[in-house]
Every structure is written in C-alpha cells, then in structure tokens.
C-alpha positions as CSV (number, residue, x, y, z in Angstrom):
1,X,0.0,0.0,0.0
2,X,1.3,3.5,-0.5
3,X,2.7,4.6,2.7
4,X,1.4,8.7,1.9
5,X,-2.2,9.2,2.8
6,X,-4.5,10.4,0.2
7,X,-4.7,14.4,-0.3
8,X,-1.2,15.2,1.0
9,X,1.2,17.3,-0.8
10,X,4.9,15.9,-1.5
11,X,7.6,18.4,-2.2
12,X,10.9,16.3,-1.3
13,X,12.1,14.6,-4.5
14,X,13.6,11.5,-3.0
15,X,9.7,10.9,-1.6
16,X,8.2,11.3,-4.8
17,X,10.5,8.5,-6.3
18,X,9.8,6.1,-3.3
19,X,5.6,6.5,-4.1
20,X,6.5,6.3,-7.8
21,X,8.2,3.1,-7.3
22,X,6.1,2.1,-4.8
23,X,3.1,2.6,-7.0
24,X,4.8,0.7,-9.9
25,X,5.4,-2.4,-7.6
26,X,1.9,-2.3,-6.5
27,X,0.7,-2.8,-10.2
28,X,2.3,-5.0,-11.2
29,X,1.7,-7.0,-8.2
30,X,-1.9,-6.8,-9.3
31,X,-0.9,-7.7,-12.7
32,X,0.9,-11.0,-11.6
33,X,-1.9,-12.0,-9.1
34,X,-4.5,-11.8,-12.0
35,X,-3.0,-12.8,-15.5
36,X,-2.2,-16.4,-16.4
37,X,1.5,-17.1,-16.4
38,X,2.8,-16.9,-20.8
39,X,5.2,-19.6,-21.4
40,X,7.8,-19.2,-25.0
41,X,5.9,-21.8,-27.2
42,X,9.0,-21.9,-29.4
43,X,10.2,-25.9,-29.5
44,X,13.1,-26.5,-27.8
45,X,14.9,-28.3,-31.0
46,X,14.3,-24.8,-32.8
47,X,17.9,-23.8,-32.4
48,X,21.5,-24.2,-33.2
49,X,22.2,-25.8,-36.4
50,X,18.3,-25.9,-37.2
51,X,18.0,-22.4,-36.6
52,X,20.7,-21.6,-38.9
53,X,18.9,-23.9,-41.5
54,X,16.4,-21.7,-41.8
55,X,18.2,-18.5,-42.1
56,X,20.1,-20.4,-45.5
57,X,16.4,-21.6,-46.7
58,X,15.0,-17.9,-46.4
59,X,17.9,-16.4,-48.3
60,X,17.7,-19.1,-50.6
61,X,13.6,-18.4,-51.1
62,X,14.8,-14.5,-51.8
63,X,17.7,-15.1,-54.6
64,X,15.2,-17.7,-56.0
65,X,12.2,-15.9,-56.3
66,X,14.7,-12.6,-57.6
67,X,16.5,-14.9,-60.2
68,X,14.0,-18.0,-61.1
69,X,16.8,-20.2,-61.6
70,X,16.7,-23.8,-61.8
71,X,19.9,-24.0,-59.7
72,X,18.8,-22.1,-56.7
73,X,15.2,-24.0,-57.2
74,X,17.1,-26.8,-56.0
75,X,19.4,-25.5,-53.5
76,X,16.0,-24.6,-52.2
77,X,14.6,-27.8,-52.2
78,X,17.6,-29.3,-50.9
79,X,17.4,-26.9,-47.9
80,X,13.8,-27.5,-46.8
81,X,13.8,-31.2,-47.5
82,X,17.1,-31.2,-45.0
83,X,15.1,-29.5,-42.5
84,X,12.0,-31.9,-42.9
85,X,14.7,-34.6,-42.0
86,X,15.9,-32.9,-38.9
87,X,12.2,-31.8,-37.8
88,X,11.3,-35.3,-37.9
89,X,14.2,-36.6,-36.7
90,X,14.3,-34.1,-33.4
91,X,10.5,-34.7,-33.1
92,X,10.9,-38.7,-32.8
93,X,13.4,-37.9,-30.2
94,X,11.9,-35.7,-28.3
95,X,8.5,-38.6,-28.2
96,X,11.2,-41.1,-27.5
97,X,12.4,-38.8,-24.7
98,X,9.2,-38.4,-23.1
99,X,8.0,-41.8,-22.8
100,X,11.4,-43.0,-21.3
101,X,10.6,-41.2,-18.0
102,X,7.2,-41.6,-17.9
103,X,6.5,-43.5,-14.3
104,X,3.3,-45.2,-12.4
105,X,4.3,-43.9,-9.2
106,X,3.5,-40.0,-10.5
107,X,1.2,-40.6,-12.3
108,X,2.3,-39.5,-16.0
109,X,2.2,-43.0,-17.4
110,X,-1.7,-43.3,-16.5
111,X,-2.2,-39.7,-17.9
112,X,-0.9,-40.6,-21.1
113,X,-2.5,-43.9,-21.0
114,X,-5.9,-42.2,-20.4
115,X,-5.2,-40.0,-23.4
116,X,-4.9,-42.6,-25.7
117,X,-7.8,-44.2,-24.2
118,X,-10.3,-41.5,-24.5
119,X,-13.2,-42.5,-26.7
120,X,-14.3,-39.9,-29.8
121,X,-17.5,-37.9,-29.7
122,X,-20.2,-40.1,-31.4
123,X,-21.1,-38.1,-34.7
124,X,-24.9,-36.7,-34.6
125,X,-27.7,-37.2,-37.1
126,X,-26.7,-35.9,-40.9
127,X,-28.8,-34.2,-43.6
128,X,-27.8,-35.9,-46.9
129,X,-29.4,-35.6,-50.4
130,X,-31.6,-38.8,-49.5
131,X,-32.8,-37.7,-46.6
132,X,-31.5,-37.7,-42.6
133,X,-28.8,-40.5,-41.9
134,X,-29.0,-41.9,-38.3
135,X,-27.0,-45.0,-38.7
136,X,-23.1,-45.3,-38.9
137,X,-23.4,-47.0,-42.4
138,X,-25.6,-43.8,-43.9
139,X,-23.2,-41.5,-42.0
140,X,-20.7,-43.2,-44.3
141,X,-21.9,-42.6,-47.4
142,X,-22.7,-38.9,-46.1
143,X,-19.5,-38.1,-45.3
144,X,-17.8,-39.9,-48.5
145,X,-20.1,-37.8,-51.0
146,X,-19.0,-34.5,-49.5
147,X,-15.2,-35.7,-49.9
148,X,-15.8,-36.5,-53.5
149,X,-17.4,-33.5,-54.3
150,X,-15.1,-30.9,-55.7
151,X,-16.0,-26.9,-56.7
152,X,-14.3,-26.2,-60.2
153,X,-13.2,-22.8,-61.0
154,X,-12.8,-22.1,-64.3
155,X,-9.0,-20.4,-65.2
156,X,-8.5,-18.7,-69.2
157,X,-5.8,-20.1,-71.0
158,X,-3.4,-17.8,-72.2
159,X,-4.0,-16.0,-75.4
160,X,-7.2,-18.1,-75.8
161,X,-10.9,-16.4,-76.8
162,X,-12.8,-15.9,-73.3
163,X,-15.9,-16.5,-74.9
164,X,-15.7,-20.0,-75.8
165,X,-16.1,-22.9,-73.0
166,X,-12.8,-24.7,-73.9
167,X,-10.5,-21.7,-73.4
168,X,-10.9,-22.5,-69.9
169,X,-9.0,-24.9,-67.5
170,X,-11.0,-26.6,-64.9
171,X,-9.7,-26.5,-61.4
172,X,-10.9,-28.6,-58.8
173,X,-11.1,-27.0,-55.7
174,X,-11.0,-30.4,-53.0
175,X,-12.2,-30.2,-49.2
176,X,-8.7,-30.4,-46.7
177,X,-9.9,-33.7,-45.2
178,X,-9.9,-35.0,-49.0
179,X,-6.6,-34.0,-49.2
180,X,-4.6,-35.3,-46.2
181,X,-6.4,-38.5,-47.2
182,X,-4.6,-37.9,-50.9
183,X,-1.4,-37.4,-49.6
184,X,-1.1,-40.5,-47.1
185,X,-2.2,-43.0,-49.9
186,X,-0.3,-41.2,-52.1
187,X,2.9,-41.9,-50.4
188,X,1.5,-45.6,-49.8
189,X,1.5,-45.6,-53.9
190,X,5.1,-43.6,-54.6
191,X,6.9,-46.3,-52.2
192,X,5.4,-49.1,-54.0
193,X,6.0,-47.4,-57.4
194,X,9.7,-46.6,-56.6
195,X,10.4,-50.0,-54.7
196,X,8.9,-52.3,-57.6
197,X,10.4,-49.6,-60.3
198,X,7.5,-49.4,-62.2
199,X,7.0,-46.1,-63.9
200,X,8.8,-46.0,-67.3
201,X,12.3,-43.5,-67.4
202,X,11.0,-41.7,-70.2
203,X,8.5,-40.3,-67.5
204,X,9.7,-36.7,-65.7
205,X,6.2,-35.4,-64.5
206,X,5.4,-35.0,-61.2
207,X,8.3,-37.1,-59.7
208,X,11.2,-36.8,-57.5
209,X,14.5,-35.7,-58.6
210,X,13.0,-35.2,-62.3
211,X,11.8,-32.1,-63.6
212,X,11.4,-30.5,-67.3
213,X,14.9,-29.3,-67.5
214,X,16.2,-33.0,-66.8
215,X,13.7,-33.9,-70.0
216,X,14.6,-30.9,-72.1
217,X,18.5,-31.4,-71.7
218,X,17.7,-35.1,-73.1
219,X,15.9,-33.9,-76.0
220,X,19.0,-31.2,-76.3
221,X,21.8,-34.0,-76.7
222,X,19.7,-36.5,-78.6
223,X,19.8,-33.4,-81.7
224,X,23.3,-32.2,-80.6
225,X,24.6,-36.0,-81.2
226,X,23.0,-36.4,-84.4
227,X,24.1,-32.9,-85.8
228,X,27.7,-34.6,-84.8
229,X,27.2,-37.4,-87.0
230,X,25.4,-35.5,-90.0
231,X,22.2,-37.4,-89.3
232,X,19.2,-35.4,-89.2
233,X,16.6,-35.4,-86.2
234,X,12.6,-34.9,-86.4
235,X,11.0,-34.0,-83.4
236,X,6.6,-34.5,-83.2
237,X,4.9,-32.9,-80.4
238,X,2.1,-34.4,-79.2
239,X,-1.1,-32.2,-78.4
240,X,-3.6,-34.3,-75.8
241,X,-7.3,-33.5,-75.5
242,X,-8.3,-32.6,-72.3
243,X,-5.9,-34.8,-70.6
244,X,-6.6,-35.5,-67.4
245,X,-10.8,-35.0,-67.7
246,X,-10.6,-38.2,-70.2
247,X,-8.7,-41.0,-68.0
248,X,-11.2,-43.8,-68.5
249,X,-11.4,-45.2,-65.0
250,X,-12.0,-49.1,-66.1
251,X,-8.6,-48.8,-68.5
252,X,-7.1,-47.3,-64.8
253,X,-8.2,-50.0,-62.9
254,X,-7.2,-52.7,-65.1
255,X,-3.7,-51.1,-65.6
256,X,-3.3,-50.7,-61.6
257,X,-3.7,-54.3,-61.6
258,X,-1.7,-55.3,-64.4
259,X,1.1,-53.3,-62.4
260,X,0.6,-55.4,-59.4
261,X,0.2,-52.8,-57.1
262,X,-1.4,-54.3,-53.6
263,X,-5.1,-54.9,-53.6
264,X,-6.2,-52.5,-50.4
265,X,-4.6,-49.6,-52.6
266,X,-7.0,-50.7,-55.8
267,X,-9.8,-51.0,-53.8
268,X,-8.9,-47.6,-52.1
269,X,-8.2,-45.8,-55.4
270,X,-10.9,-47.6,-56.8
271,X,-13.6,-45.7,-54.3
272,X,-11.1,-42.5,-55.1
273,X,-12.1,-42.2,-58.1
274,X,-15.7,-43.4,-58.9
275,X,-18.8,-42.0,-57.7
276,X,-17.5,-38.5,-57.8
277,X,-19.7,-35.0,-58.7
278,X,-18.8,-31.7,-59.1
279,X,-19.8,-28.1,-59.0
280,X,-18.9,-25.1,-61.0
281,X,-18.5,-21.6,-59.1
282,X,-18.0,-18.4,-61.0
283,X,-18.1,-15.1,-58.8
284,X,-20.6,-16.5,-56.0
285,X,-23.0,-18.6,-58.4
286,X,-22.8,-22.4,-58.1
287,X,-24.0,-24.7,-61.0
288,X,-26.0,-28.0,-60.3
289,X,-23.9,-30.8,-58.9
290,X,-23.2,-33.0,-62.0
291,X,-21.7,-36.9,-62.2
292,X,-18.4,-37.2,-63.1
293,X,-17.9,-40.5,-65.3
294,X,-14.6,-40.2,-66.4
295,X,-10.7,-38.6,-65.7
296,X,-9.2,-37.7,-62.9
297,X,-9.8,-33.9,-61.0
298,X,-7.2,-31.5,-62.1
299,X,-5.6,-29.7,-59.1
300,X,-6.1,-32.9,-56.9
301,X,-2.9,-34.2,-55.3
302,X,-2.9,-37.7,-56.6
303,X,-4.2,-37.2,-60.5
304,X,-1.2,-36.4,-61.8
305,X,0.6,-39.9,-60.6
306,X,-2.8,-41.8,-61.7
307,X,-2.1,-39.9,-65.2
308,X,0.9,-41.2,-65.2
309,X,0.2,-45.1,-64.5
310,X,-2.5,-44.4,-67.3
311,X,0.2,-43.6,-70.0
312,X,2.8,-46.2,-68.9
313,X,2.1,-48.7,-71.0
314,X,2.6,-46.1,-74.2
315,X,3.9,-47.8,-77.3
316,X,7.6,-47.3,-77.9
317,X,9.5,-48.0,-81.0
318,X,13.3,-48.9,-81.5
319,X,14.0,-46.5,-84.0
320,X,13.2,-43.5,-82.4
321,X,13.0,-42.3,-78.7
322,X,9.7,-41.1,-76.2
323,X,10.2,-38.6,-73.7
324,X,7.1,-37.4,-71.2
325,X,6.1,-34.8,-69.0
326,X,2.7,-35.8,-67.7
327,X,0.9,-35.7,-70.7
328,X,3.2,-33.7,-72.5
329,X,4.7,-36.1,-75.5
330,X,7.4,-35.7,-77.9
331,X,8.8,-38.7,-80.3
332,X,12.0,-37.7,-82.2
333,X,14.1,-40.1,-84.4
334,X,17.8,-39.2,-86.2
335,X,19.1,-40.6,-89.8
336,X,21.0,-39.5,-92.4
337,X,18.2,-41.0,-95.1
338,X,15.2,-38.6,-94.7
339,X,13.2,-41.3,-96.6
340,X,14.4,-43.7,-93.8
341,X,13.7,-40.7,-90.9
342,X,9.9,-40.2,-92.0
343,X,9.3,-43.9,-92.4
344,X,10.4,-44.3,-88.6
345,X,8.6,-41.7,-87.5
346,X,5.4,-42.2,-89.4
347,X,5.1,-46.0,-88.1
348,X,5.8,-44.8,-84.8
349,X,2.7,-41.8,-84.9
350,X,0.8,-45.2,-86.8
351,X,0.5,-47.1,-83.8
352,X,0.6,-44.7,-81.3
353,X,-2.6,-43.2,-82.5
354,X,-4.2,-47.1,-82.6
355,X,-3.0,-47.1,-78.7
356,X,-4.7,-43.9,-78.1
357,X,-7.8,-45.1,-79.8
358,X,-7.7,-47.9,-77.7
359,X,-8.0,-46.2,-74.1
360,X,-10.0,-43.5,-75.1
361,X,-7.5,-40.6,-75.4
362,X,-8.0,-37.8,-78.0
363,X,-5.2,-36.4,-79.9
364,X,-5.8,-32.7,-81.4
365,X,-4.3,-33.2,-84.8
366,X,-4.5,-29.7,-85.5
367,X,-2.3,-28.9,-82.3
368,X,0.4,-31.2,-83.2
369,X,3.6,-30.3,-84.7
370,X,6.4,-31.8,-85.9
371,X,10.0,-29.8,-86.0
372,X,12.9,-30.7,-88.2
373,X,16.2,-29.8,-87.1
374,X,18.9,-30.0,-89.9
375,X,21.5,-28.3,-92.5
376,X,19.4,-29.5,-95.4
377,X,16.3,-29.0,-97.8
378,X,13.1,-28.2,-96.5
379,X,11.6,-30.6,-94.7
380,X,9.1,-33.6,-96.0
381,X,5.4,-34.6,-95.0
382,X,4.7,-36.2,-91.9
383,X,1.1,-38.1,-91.6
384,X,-1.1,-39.2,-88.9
385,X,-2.1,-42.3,-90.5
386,X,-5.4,-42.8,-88.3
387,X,-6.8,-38.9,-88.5
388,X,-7.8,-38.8,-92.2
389,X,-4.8,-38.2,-93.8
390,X,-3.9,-34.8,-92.0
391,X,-0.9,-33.3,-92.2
392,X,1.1,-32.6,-89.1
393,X,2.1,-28.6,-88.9
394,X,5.7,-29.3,-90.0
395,X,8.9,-27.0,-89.4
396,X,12.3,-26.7,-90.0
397,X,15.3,-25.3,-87.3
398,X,18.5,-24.8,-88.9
399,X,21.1,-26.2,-86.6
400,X,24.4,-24.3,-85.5
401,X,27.1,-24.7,-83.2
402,X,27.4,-21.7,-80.9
C-alpha cells in the first residue's frame, strides 16, 4: 500500500521516487496475481544448427524468387527437405524422450495412458441428399459424398478467346480432409511405385528428382549428337485433348492391376475415383452438382501420378526415342536418309494413335507439330495415318554450333 495518505502534498524529491516506485510495484503485483503465467511456445529443437537452416532456406527463397533459376530452385529444395529430415528426426526424439521417464508412481504413465484411451465424440444425425442419416453406415456414405465432391473454377488459358467454354482450364477445388487423405495413400503408392520400379524413365512429370529441365537437356543431346554425325533429327509434339478429364477409369483399374500394385490400394483408389460430382462456381454462383464418369480432377494431389500409370504402357519403337512430362509427349528419331527418318517416325505416330484409340485418349491433330532440325532442304510430309490423312504442322530449325 502506498505509505502517503491520500490528499497530502509531497515536495521532497527522493519521496516522490519512493511512491512512484512504490506505485509501480503495487501494479504489477496486481498484474501478476490476475494474468495467467505466458510460457515461450518456441520448440526447444528450434535452435543451433536448425536455426541456422532456416536463415540459409529464407535467403535461398529470396535469390530464387529474384532470379527463377533452376539452380537455386534446387538449392532450395535441398534446404527445406534437409530441415523436414531434422524436424522429424528431433520430433521422434523428443517422443522417444518423453516416454522414457514416464512412471506409475507420479502418475504421468496413466495420464498418457488415459489420453490414448479417451473414446471420440459419437457423430450426430446428418442431412444428406436422400434424406436424414441416423446410422453409422448412412453416415458413411454422407460423409464420402461430401469428400468427393469438388467446386471447379474455371482459369482462361493464355492467349485463348474468353468466350468459348474450352479456353478455360478446370480446377478442382477439394475439401482439406480429402486432401490429407490424398497425400497418405499417395505416399502408400510412390513407395510401391519406386520400390517395384514401375514407372517407365522416359516419365519426368510430377516425380522426384526429375523435372522439365532434366527432359529438355535429353531432348537437347539426342539433336546435338545427331548434328555430330550429319544425321538429321525430327521432333513431333504431341497435343492431348483434355488430358486429365478423359482418364477412363475401367482402363485405370485394369492397368493398376496389371502393375501389381497391392489390392487394399486398388480397392482404395478404386472408391477414389468413382462415384464423384462436381460443382462449378463463377463469382458466387454455383452450378448443379453433376456426375463425373470419367478422368481424374485436375488440381487434386494424386491425378497427376494416376495420369501417369494411365500412359505407362505407351507404345515405344526402337528407331526412335519417347520422352514425357505428364501428358506432354514428344517422339524424335535421327538418320541420315530422310526417306528412312519419316518412315520411322510415321510408323511410330501409326500405332501410337491405334494405342490412343484404344484407351480413349483424344489427340488434337491440329495442335500437333512436328519440328525438323537439320543443314538440309526443307523438310518432307509427316502423316497421322489414323486422323484422315492430316498433315502434321511441319517445321524446320536450322542447326548451328554456338
């Protein structure tokens, strides 16, 4: 309590400082006695050599977002996948940690226990599309629908006419619970995939330690060696229809089993990817929920490895070479002979376009081109065989050493 009564006039300095400090004690006395204590929620593994991980990742995040190139794209990858590792690795020990001293005689081995035993709050009655859902099994389905059920947005192309429908690229937008569900069977799937080797090399999209500039450096030396030798190359580009909208999901099931991958994951996939709808949002307007009978949703985290199994199987040909990115496709061949060059590339585009016809995948002949790269005469016709005769767009790159 202030030791001056109230009302009394204090002229001495060294009196003034004692109330002042006096006063200042008294509130935060007050302070203390009603606030809850704040504790530094920073982890304890947060420091030392982690800490100065993170300093190297930010600067690495600023020269890469300054310069865009590759090289520092992968120093910064390298970086944060080093301090996933140590995360994890500190994490486990600090678990490890804990339940070493746990003990029955204070008690914290029976709170933990009783932690792990605590039973979930039941899940109450659910409005569905068929009406109210009081038992577990109609709670199922409930829930299941609303995780299939994506909101598309539609995104322009570039350069493409906003008034037609197909200049725009539909994005599904997937609830979080649908995602976390993605990304634990997706893992399930790339350690099966990795371990069994089953995804062709010719394959860069979407997987680790490949990217386009892995598949463009190939495509690079594959010309550079055949400029060496005098031999000419021919390059066709592929142009797929709508991709990943037209996976046909019996062709995916029957390839998922030809690879051998484990049943549970089939029969997971399987209800993945069937029975799904979707809605289409522009501004705040929502379209009618509509069936969705075939591909796989664009923007989800597995459809891009499910493309890939789909195109696996792709016919190759020993004369020329295939190289992918997703469902980007190029097939180039090399020969002195431009008789023999065509010929090789022509039965290649042949039977490629009977395997496309096959499992339902469109190729836009009008999109596709084929690029010659050579010291010699213009370059000759290229044919798809199975599209009436047309013409591949064809073009020539004179070739020169720099």
């Amino acid at each position: 309590m202030l030791s001056t009564p109230l009302g009394a006039v204090i002229t001495a300095i060294p009196e003034i400082d004692s109330q002042v400090s006096n006063l200042t004690d008294e509130i935060l006395n007050a302070h203390a006695s009603a606030s809850r204590p704040f504790y530094h929620t920073e982890q304890p593994y947060v420091q030392g050599e982690l800490k100065e991980l993170f300093k190297e990742r930010n600067k690495a995040r600023k020269t890469w977002q300054h310069t865009r190139h590759p090289q520092h794209k992968t120093e910064l990858n390298r970086l944060q996948n080093a301090i996933k590792r140590k995360i994890y690795h500190y994490r486990q020990q600090a678990w490890e940690d804990n339940l070493s001293t746990l003990n029955a005689e204070d008690n914290s081995l029976w709170g933990i226990a009783k932690a792990f035993r605590k039973k979930t709050s039941p899940i109450s009655a659910l409005n569905g599309p068929t009406g109210i859902a009081l038992s577990d099994t109609n709670k199922t389905e409930i829930l299941s629908y609303v995780l299939k059920t994506a909101v598309v947005i539609p995104i322009l192309k570039p350069d493409k006419n906003s008034a037609l429908a197909e200049s725009y690229r539909p994005i599904s937008l997937l609830p979080v619970l649908s995602k976390l569900a993605e990304k634990v069977i997706l893992a399930r799937l790339n350690d099966h995939l990795e371990r069994e080797n089953i995804l062709i090399p010719e394959q860069h999209g979407f997987r680790p330690r490949l990217s386009t500039s892995h598949q463009l450096l190939r495509v690079v030396e594959f010309i550079k060696e055949g400029n060496n030798k005098d031999e000419c190359t021919a390059a066709v580009f592929l142009d797929i229809q709508k991709a990943f909208d037209r996976v046909w999901h019996t062709g995916l099931l029957f390839k998922l089993i030809t690879y051998k991958i484990p049943p549970p994951l089939i029969y997971l996939l399987n209800s993945y990817i069937s029975d799904r709808s979707f809605t289409v949002k522009i501004n705040r307007t929502f379209s009618q929920l509509k069936k969705i009978n075939a591909g796989v949703a664009q923007g989800s985290i597995l459809a891009p490895t499910l493309f890939n199994l789909y195109v696996n199987d792709i016919i190759k040909n020993s004369n020329t070479i295939i190289c992918m990115y997703a469902d980007d496709t190029a097939i180039l061949s090399r020969h002195r002979n431009l008789d023999t060059l065509v010929e090789n590339i022509n039965e290649h585009l042949a039977h490629l376009e009977t395997w496309f016809s096959v499992w339902k995948i469109a190729l836009n002949s009008s999109k596709t081109e084929a690029v010659f790269f050579s010291k010699r005469k213009p370059p000759p016709e290229i044919i798809l065989q199975k599209s009436k005769n047309t013409l591949v767009s064809t073009h020539q790159v004179s070739w020169c050493n720099r």
